[in-house]
C-alpha positions as CSV (number, residue, x, y, z in Angstrom):
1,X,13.9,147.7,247.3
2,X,14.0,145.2,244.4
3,X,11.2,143.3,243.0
4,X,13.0,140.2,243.6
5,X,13.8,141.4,247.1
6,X,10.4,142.3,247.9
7,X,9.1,139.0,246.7
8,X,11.7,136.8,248.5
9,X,10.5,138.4,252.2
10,X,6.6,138.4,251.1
11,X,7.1,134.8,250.4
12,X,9.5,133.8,253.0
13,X,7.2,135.6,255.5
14,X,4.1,133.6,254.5
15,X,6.0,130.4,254.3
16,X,7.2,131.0,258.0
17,X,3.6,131.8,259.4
18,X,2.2,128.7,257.3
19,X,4.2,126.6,259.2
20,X,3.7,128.4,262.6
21,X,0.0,127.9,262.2
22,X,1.0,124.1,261.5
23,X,3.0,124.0,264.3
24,X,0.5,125.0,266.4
25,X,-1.3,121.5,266.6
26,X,1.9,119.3,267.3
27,X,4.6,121.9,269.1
28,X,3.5,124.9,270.8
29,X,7.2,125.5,271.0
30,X,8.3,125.3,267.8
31,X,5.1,127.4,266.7
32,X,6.7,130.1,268.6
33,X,9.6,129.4,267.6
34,X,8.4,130.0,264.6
35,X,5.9,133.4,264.9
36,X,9.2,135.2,266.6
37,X,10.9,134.0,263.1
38,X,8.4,135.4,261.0
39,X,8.3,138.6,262.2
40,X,12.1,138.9,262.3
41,X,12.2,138.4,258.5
42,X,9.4,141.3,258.5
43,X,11.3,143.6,260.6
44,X,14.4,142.6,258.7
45,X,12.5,143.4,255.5
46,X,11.5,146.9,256.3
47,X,15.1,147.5,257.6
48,X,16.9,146.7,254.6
49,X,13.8,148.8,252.4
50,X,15.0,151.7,254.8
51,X,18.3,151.5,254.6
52,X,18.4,151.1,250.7
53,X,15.7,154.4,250.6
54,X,18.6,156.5,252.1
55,X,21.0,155.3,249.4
């Protein structure tokens, strides 16, 4: 995987917790909303690393 690439879902990811652990004291919801984002992108991250290691 890229730099670039690897940067955008490191950042991405701690954006998306940052404002799950926000979201926390106003909508419990929304902060878990949120948390099952987050670890999406991460998942989605280590897919796409795998895939482009078998390239």
């Amino acid at each position: 995987m890229s730099k670039g690439l690897s940067l955008w879902f490191a950042s991405s990811s701690i954006l998306l917790l940052t404002f799950a652990s926000i979201a926390i004291s106003y909508n419990l919801w929304a902060a878990f909303a949120l948390g099952i984002a987050s670890v999406l992108n991460i998942g989605w991250g280590f897919i796409i690393k795998a895939r482009r290691r078998q390239e």
